[in-house]
N, C-alpha and C positions, 0 to 999 in steps of 0.2 A: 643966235649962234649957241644951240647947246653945245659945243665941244669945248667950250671953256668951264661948265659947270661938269663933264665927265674930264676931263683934265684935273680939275679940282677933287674930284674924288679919286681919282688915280694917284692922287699926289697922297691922300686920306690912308689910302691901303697902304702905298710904302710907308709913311710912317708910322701907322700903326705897325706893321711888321717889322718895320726892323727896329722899333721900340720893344717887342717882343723878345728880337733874338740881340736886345743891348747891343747892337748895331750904331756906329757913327754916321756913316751915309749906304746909302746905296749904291754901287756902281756898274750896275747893267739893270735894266729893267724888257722884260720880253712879255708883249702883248697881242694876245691872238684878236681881231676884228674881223668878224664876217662882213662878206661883202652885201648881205640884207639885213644888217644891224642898224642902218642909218645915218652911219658916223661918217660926214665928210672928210677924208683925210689931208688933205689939202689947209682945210679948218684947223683940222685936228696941228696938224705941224706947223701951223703958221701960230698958234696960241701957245703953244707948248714951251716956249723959253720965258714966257710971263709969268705960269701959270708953275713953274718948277725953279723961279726965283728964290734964292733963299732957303729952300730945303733940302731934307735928306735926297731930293733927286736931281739939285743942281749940275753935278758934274757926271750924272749917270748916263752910259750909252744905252740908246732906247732902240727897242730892235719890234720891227711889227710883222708876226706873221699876218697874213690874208689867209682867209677863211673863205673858197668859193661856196657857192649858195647849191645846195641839192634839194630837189623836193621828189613826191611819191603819190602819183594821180590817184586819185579814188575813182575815177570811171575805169579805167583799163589798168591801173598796179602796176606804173611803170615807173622807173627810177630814170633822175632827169636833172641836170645842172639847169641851173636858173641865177640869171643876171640881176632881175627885176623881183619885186614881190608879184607883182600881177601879170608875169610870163605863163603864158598858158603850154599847156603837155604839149610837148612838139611831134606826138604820134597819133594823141586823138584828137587835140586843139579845144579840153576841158581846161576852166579852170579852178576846178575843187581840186585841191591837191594838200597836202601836208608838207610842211617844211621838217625836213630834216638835219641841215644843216646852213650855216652862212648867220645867224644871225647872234652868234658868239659876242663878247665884248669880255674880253677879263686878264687878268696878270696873271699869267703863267709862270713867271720865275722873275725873284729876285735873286741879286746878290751882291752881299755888305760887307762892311769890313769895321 
């Protein structure tokens, strides 16, 4: 279960930052997850009240955007949402492609008080 060692670095980034901005806690924290980053979300929220015990994020509302997956075939140059990493172009049915997006994982906003 890595979702508890990226849980743990999540916790990492809030307190560094709001040790930054001389901050007492955090109380919103907004995280963008593509949906080909990996991260179980399910995981991801069932650890998250162990894993934010005790610190600057204990009492923080956690808000997650979803990040859908896009990629860009290199046989035919075609732009193309993608669930999986190994969903092939759904016009040529290659699968050399380029991801373009979904595989996101970062904190996009805090805010302390």
């Amino acid at each position: 279960m890595h979702e508890l060692s990226i849980a743990l670095g999540i916790v990492k980034i809030a307190e560094d930052e709001a040790a930054k901005a001389k901050a007492e806690r955090v109380t919103k924290i907004e995280l963008e997850i593509g949906v080909l980053s990996g991260i179980e979300l399910d995981s991801l929220n069932f650890i998250w009240e162990s894993a934010i015990k005790d610190t600057v994020l204990e009492f923080a509302e956690k808000e997650i955007v979803i990040i859908k997956g896009k990629g860009k075939c290199i046989d035919c140059d075609t732009e193309f949402e993608i669930e999986k990493l190994f969903d092939p172009c759904p016009y040529c049915n290659s699968y050399f492609k380029g991801i373009l997006q979904g595989k996101e994982l970062r904190v996009k906003a805090l805010e302390v008080i």
